[in-house]
N, C-alpha and C positions, 0 to 999 in steps of 0.2 A: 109585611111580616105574616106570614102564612100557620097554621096549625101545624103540629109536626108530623108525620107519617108514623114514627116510630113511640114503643112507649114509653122513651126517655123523656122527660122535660130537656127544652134549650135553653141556653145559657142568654141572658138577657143583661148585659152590663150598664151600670149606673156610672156615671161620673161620680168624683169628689163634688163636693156643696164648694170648695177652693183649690185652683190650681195652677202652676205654672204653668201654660201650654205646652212648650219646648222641654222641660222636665217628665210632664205628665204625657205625654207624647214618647217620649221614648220605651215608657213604661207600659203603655198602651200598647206601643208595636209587640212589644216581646208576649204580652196576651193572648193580643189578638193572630198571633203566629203561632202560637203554639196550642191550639186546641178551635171545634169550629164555634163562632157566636153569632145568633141569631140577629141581634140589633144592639144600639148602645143609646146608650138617653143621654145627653148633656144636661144635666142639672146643676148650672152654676147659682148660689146664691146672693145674686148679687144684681143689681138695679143698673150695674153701670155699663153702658149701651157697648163703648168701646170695647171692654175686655171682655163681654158674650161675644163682640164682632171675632176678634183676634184666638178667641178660642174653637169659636164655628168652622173658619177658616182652617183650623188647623188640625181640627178633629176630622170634616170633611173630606181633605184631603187622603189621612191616612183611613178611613172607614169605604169610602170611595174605590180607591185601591185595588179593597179586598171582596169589593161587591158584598160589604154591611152598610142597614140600613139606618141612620143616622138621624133620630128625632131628638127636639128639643122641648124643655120641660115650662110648660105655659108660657110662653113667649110665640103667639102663634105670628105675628109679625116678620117673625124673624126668617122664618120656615122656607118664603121665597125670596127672600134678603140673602141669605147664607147659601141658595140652593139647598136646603136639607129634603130628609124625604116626611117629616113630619112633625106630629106634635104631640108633647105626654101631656094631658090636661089633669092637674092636682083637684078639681074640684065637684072630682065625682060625672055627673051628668051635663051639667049645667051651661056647658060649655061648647056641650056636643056637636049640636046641633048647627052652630054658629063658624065652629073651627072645620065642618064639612061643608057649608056653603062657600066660605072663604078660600081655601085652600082645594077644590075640589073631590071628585070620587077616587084620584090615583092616591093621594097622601093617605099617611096612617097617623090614626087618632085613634089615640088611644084614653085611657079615664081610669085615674085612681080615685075607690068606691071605700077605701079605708076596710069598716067590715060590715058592710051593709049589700046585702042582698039585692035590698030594693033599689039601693043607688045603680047598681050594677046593673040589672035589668032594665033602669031605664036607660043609661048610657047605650044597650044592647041597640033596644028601639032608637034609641036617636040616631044610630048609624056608627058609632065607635066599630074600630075592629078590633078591639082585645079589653079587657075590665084587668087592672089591678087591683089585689085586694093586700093587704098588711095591716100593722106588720105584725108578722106570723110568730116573731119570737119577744119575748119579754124585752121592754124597753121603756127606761126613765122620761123618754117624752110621749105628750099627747096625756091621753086619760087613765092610760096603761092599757088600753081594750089591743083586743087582738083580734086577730081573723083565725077562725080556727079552723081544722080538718074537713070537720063537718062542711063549712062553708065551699071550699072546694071541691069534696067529694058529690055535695049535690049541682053544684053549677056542672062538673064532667059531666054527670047523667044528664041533665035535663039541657043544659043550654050550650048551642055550637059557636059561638063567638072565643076564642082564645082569651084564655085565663091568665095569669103574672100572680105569682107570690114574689111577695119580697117583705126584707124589714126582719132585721135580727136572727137571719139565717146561721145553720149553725149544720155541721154534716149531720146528725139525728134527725133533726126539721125537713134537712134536703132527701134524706132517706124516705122517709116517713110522708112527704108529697108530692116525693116524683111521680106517683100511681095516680093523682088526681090533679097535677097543674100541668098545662104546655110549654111556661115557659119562668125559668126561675130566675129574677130577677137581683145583681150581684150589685154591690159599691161599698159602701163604707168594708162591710167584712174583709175583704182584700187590698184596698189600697191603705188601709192604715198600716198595712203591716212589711215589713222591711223589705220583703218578697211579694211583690202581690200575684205574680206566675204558680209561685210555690202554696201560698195563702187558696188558690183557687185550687191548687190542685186536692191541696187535704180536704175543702170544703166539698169539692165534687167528690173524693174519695168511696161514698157509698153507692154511685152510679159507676162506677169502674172507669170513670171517664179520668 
């Protein structure tokens, strides 16, 4: 997952936390067809070895495809198991260092820093190739703390590792940080909703995309 050229942010999709493959699969095609996406994160919640297998499989396949790059969210195990191309690690830094010796220098590791600057830059140094920071808009879990503007606008100036906003996205939000993140990060906003082609289209709506 590379930095973008252009000064749009790219589109960065998140799985549902649960899903039917075969269901959530269809719905994914028609996404992933109708507009370009940088990468897609499989974030199942769930411990149960089988149904990450049967899901990986089957995400792989359609992300494969279309030449997207298909990471999976701290389950670093998994990453040469499924063939994927990498791993979202939840817990900031910490993890870094461990999930690039493992998996080598080709795989993308990436680190959600929550909204900590400091977590973000060490993730930098350990060898991550992108920091997540969220979530950007008002939401009833965690502490309520968010990652603000600020936060992005000084990571753009100062530091060249690729940035991810996500977390309670909303088209104002998406407007308002296209200028300062590389890549916006999408899931619950769109797959809740009856249309999630449509649901994406009005959320990108202020990037003309």
């Amino acid at each position: 997952m590379s930095t973008p050229q252009t000064e749009q942010p790219q589109i960065y999709l998140v799985t549902p936390a649960q899903f039917a493959p075969e269901t959530f699969g269809n719905q994914l095609v028609r996404v992933l067809d109708s507009r370009p996406v940088a990468c897609l994160r499989l974030a199942l919640a769930t411990q149960d070895e089988d149904r990450i297998l049967r899901a990986g499989d089957a995400l792989r396949e359609i992300c494969h495809a279309r030449d997207i790059p298909l990471v999976i969210e701290d389950h670093m195990l998994m990453v040469t198991r499924l063939g994927l191309d990498g791993v979202h690690l939840s817990d900031g830094a910490r993890s870094v260092r461990k999930a690039r010796r493992e998996l080598g220098k080709e795989a993308i590791v990436g680190a959600f820093c929550g909204h900590s600057r400091h977590d973000g830059m060490n993730a930098g140094e350990a060898g991550a190739d992108y920091v997540s920071f969220g979530p950007v808009g008002q939401s009833a879990l965690g502490d309520g703390s968010r990652a603000e503007r600020d936060l992005f606008q000084w990571w753009s100036e100062m530091i060249e590792i690729p940035v991810v906003a996500e977390g309670g996205l909303g088209p104002d939000l998406v407007q308002s940080l296209a200028p300062v993140t590389d890549f916006i990060a999408i899931g619950e906003e769109i797959w809740k909703a009856e249309d999630p082609d449509a649901a994406l289209a009005a959320l990108l709506a202020p990037l003309g995309q």
